[in-house]
N, C-alpha and C positions, 0 to 999 in steps of 0.2 A: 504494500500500500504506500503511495507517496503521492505526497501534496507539491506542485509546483507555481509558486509564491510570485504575484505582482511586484514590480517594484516600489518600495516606498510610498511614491509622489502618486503611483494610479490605482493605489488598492481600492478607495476609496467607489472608482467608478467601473470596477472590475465585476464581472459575473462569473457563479459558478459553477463547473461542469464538473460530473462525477460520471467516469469512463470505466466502464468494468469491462474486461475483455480478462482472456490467458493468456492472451498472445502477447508476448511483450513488443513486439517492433509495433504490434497496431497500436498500440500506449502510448507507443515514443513518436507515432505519427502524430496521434493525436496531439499532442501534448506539443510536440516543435510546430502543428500545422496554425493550432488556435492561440496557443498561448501568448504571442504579439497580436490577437484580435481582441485584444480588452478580458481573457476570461480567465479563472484562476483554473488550473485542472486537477481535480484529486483525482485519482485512481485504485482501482481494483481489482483483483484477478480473479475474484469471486463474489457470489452474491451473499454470502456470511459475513465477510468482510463489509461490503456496504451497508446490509443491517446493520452491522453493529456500527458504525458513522452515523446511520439514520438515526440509529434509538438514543445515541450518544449528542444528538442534537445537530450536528451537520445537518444543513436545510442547502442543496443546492437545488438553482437555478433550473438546469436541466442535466438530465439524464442520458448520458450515451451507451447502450447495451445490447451487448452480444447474447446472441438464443443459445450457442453451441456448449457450454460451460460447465464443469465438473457439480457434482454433485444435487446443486440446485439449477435449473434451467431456466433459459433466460422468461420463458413463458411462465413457470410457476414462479418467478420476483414479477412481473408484472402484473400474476395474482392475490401478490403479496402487496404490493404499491396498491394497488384498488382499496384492499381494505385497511391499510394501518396509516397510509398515505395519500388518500386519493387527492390532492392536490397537486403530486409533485407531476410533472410531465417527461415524456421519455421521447428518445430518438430511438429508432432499432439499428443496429448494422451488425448483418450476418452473411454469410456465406449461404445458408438456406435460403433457395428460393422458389422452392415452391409453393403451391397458391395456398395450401392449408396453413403455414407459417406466416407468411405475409399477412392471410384474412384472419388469423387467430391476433397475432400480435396489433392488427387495426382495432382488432373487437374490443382486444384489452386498453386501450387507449391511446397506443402509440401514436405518433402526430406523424413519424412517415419513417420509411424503411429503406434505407440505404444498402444497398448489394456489397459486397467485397469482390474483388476488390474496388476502391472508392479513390476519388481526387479530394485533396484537403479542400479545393474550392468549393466541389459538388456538397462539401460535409459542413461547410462555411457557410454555403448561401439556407444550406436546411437548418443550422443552430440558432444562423442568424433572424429567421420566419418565429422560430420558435418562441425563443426570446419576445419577441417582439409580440406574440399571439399571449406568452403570459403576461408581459405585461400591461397590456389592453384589459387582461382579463381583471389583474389587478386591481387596476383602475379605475374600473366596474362596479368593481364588489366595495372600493373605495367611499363609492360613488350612493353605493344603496343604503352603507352604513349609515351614510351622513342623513339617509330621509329615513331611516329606523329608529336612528337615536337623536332624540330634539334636543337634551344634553349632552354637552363632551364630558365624558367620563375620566377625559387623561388626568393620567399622577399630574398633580402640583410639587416639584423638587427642585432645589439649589444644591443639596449637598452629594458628597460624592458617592456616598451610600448606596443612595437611592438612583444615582447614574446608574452604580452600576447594576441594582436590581432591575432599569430599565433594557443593558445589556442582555442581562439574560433572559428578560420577558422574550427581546427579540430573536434570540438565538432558540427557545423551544416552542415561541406561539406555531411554529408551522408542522411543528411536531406531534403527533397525537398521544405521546407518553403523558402516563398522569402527574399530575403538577402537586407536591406537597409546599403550601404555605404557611407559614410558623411565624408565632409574634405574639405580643403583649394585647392584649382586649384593647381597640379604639386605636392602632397605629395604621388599619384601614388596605385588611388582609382580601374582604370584598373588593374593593375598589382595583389591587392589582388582577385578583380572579379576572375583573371585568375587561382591565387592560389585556390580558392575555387572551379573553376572547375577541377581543376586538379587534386585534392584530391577529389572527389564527383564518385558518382556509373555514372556517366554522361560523366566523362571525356574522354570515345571513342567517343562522340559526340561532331557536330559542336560549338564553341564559336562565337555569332553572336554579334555586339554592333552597337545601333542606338543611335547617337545622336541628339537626340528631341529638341536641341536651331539650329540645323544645316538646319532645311526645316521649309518649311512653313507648316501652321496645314492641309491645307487639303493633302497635299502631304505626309506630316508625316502618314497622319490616313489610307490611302493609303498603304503606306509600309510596317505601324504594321499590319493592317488586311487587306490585299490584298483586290482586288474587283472582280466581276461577268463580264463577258463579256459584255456590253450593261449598265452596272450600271450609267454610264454616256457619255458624249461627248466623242470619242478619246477613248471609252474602246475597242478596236477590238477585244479582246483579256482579258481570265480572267487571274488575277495575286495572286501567293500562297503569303500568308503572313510570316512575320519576325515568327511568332508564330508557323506558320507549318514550316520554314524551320529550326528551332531551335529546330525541336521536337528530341527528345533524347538527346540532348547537353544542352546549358546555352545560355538567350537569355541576355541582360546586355542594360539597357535603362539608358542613361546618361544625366545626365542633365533633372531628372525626373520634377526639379521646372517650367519649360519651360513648360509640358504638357497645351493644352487648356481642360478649364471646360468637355466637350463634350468626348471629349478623355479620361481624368480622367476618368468616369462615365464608358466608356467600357473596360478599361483597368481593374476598378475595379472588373468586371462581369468578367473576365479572370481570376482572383486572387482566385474569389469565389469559382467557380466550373471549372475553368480548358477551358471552352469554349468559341464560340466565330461565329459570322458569317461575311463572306465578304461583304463588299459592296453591295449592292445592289443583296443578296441573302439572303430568309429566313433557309438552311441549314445549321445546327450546327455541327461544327465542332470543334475537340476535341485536346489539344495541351497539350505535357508531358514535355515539354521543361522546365528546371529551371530555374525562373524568378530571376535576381539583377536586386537591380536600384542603382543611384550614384548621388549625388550633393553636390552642394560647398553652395546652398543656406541656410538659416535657415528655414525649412519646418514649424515648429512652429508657425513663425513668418508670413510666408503666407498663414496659417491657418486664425491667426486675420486679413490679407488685405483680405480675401477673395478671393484667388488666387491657390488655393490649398483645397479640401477636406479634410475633417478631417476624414471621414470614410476611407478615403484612407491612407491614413497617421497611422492610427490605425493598417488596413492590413497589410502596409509594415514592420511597427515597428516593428515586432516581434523578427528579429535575425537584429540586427545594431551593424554595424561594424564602427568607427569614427575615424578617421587615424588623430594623432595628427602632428601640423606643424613640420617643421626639426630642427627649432629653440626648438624647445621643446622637443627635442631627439639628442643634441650633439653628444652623443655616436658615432649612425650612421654616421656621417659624416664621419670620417677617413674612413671606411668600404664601401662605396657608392664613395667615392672620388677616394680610390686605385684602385676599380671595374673600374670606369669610365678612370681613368688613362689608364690599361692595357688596355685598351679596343681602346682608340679612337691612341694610339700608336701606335698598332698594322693597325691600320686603315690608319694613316697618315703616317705609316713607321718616326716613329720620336720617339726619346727616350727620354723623360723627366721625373724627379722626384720632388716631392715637398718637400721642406726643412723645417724645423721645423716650422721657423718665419715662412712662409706663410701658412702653415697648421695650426698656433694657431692662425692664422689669419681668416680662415676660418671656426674654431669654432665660431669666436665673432660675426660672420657677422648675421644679423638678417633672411635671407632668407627667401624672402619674397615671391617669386615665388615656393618655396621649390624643394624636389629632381629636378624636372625638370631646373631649375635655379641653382644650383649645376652641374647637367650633362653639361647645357650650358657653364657654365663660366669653367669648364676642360675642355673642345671641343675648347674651346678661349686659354685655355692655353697650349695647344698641339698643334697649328694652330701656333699662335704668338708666344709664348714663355716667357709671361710675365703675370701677373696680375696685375691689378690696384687698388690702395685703395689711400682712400681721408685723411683728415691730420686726422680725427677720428681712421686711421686704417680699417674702415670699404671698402668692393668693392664701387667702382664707380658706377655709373647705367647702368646697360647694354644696356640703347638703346642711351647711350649720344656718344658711337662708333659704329664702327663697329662689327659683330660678326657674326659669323655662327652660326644662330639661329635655332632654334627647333618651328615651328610654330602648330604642334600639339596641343589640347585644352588642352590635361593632359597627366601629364608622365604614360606612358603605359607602355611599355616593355622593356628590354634592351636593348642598340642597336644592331643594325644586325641581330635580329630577323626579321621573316615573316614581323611583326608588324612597320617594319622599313624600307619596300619597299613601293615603292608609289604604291598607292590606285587602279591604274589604267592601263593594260599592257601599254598602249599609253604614259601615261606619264611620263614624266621626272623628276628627285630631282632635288633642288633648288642647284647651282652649285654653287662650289664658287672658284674666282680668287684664281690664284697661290699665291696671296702675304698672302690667307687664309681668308680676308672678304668677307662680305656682307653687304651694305648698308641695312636701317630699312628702303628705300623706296622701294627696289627690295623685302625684306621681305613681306613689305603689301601688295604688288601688286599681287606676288608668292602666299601669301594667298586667297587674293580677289578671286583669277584666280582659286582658287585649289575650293571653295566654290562656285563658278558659274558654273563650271564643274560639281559637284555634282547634281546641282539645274536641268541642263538642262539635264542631260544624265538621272534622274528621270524623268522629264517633258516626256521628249521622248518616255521614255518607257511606261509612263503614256496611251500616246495619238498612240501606233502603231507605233511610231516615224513618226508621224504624224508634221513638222514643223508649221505649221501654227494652229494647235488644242496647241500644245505646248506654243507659243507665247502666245496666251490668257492666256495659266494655269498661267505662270509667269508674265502676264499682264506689256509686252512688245511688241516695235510693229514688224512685220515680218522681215523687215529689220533692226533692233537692234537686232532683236534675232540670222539673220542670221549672224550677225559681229561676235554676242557673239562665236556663233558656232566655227566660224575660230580662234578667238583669242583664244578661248580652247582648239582649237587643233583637236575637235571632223569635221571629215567630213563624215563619212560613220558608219553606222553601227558597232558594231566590232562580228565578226563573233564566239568568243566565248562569249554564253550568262551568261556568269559569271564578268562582266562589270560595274555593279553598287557596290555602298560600300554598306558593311556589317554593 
C-alpha cells in the first residue's frame, strides 16, 4: 500500500484516487500518468487492504478498480461499496471484457469501464468526467441541505480544540462507521452529531435521536427495534423501529451508558452486520441508517463495574469524537456569548451589550454546566439585565434565583431552531412572567411533566392506546394513570401520527 503525496503549495486543491490493482507496473502507470493532474494516489493491491483505508477513515474522491484480484473480487468490493459506502464512486479497469462483466460492474455503479490495456489520456479524460459528475453531485445535495434546514447548525469555534474536532468530523462524515461522542453534559455533543450528518452522503436523510436514560428498558427496546403485531399484550398493531425509520439519515443514541445488558447484546448484532429483527418476529431486517452514540459517562470505567460490554465499546471506539469542557476552551467563549447575545435580543426585543469587566468575567468562570450554562446565564442576562458574581468574581449558582432555564439534557442546537420547538404539536414552552423568571420549582415540575408525557404517549402507542394495557406497562394504577393523562394534557389521540419524540 502507498500513498503518493502533492507537493506542499497544491495539497490543498489536490483530489483523491484510491487505485487497487496487483499488478504493480498498472500502479506505477497510474500513479506517474495522474499524479501531475492535481490528484493525490493511494494505492492497493487488494481489496482488504482498501477496506481497511475505508473503515480507517480514508474518504477518497474516486475509485480506480480492477475485477481480476486475489481473494476478494473486484465485483464483490463493489458489492461491498453499495452497502457500507454507497456514496463513494468507482472507475472499473480490467482486462475482462466480456459483456457479463462490463453489465454487472455498470449495474453495481461503476460510472464507466476502461479495457486494459489503457492510454493515461483515455484514463485522464474518464477520472476527469468523474470528478467532475461528483462534484455536481455534491453540490446538489449542498444545495437541498440549505432548503431542509432553515437553521445552520455549524459549530461556533475559535479555539484549536475544537479545529480540530472539526478535522475529524470531516475526515469520517463520509464514512458510515459508527461515531462514538464523549463529553461533559451541555458542551453540545448533539450539535457535532448534527455536524456530522450534515456533512455525510446521509444528510438528505432523517436525523433521528433517542435518549436511552429517558424510558424504561422494555419501552426503550420497543422503540429501537419496533415489535410484531401480537408480540405481546396491547400489540394490536406492528410498530417500525428507530433503525428503519433512520434508514438513509443518522440514527444518534444518547446517553448510550444507560443501555441494559440485553439491549447492548442486540444493538451490538446491529453494529455487526447492519440487521436486526422486531419483537416478536423471526424476519431480518436490514437498516442503512448511520449509527452515533453520545455520553457524559466514562465507558471505561463501566467496563470494570460490569455495566457496559467491552465488545461493544470496542465496536463503537472506532471514530471518537471527545468534546472538551468550555473551561478548557476560553477562546470560544466571547464567540458563543456574542452568538447567544444577538440571538436571544433579537428574541426578547431588548438590546444589550456586555462590557469588558463582565466578559473577562466570564472567561474566569469555571462552567460547569458548559455551552449550555453559558447560553442560560445570557438568556438571564437579556431577560434581567444584570449578572451576578460572588466576592470571588466568579457567577452565582444558577439555581440559588430565578432564571429562565433550559431544561433540555444537552445543549443541542441553536436556539430557534426546529430543535427549539417543543417536542409535541399539543404542547406548550415553559412561559415565563413578564418580570423575565422562572422559579427552579415550576422548572422541575415543567420537566417532571415534559418526561411523563413522553413515558405515556409511548405506553399508549405501545398498547393501541389501549389505557388500561398502558397503566400496567408503566405499572400505575388506572386511575393514576388517568390523572396523569389530564395533567399532561394528553386527552384524545392526536390525529397526526407523527406524535411521539424522535
Amino acid at each position: 500500500m502507498e500513498v503518493v503525496s502533492p507537493p506542499e503549495s497544491q495539497s490543498s486543491s489536490k483530489r483523491t484516487l484510491l487505485a487497487i490493482d496487483d499488478a504493480e507496473h498498472i500502479l506505477n502507470l497510474i500513479t506517474e500518468g495522474l499524479s501531475s493532474e492535481n490528484y493525490t494516489i493511494v494505492t492497493c493491491t487488494d481489496c482488504q487492504q482498501a477496506i481497511e483505508l475505508l473503515e480507517g477513515g480514508t474518504s477518497p474522491d474516486l475509485i480506480l478498480l480492477d475485477l481480476m484480484l486475489p481473494e476478494m473480487s473486484g465485483l464483490d468490493f463493489l458489492n461491498v461499496l453499495n452497502t457500507r459506502y454507497p456514496h463513494l464512486k468507482t472507475i472499473v479497469i480490467s482486462a475482462k471484457h466480456d459483456v457479463e462483466s462490463v453489465t454487472e460492474a455498470m449495474r453495481l455503479g461503476a460510472l464507466d469501464y476502461i479495457l486494459k490495456p489503457f492510454s493515461v489520456a483515455e484514463l485522464g479524460i474518464s477520472v476527469n468526467k468523474a470528478i467532475h459528475l461528483k462534484e455536481t453531485e455534491d453540490e446538489l445535495k449542498r444545495l437541498q441541505r440549505q432548503q431542509l434546514y432553515v437553521e445552520d447548525y455549524s459549530l461556533l469555534y475559535a479555539s484549536s480544540e475544537m479545529a480540530n474536532i472539526m478535522e475529524t468530523i470531516l475526515k469520517v462524515a463520509s464514512t458510515n462507521m459508527p461515531v462514538l461522542i464523549t463529553g461533559d453534559s451541555g458542551v453540545g455533543k448533539e450539535v457535532v452529531a448534527r455536524e456530522l450528518h450534515q456533512r455525510s452522503p446521509w444528510a438528505s436523510g432523517p436525523f433521528l435521536k433517542v435518549n436511552c436514560a429517558a424510558l424504561p428498558a422494555s419501552l426503550l427496546e420497543s422503540e429501537l427495534f419496533g415489535y410484531k403485531r401480537g408480540a405481546f399484550t396491547g400489540a394490536t398493531k406492528s410498530k417500525s423501529s428507530k433503525f428503519e425509520n433512520a434508514s438513509g439519515g443518522t440514527l444518534l443514541l444518547d446517553e448510550i451508558g444507560e443501555l441494559e445488558p440485553h439491549i447492548q447484546a442486540k444493538f451490538l448484532h446491529v453494529l455487526q452486520d447492519g440487521t436486526f429483527n422486531r419483537l416478536g418476529s423471526n424476519k431480518i431486517i436490514k437498516t442503512d441508517a448511520r449509527i452515533m452514540v453520545a455520553t457524559n459517562q466514562d465507558l471505561e470505567e463501566n467496563i470494570m463495574n460490569g455495566t457496559f460490554r467491552r465488545d461493544l465499546y470496542y465496536r463503537l471506539n472506532v471514530a471518537r469524537i471527545h468534546i472538551p469542557p468550555l473551561r478548557e476552551r476560553p477562546v470560544d467563549i466571547a464567540l458563543l456569548a456574542n452568538y447567544f447575545l444577538e440571538f436571544y435580543s433579537r428574541q426578547y426585543k431588548r438590546s444589550v451589550d456586555l462590557d469588558e469587566e463582565t466578559l473577562n468575567k466570564l472567561y474566569h468562570h469555571p462552567w460547569p454546566g458548559n455551552v449550555r450554562e453559558l447560553q442560560n446565564v445570557l438568556r438571564r442576562y437579556i431577560v434581567l439585565g444584570r449578572l451576578e458574581f460572588d466576592s470571588t468574581g466568579s457567577l452565582t449558582d444558577l439555581t440559588s434565583g430565578p432564571i429562565p432555564f433550559d431544561t433540555d439534557e444537552d445543549f443541542t442546537a441553536p436556539p430557534g431552531s426546529a430543535k427549539d420547538q417543543p417536542e409535541y404539536p399539543h404542547e406548550q414552552p415553559v412561559k415565563i412572567s413578564p418580570e423575565g423568571t422562572l422559579s427552579l420549582k415550576e422548572i422541575a415540575k415543567s420537566a417532571a411533566r415534559k418526561a411523563e408525557k413522553e413515558a405515556i404517549l409511548i405506553a399508549l402507542d405501545a398498547t393501541g392506546w389501549n389505557k388500561s394495557r398502558a397503566a400496567k406497562l408503566l405499572k400505575i394504577s388506572y386511575k393514576a394513570f388517568l390523572y396523569k393523562m389530564k395533567d399532561c394534557g394528553i386527552e384524545t389521540k392526536p390525529k397526526s401520527g407523527n406524535y411521539l419524540p424522535i
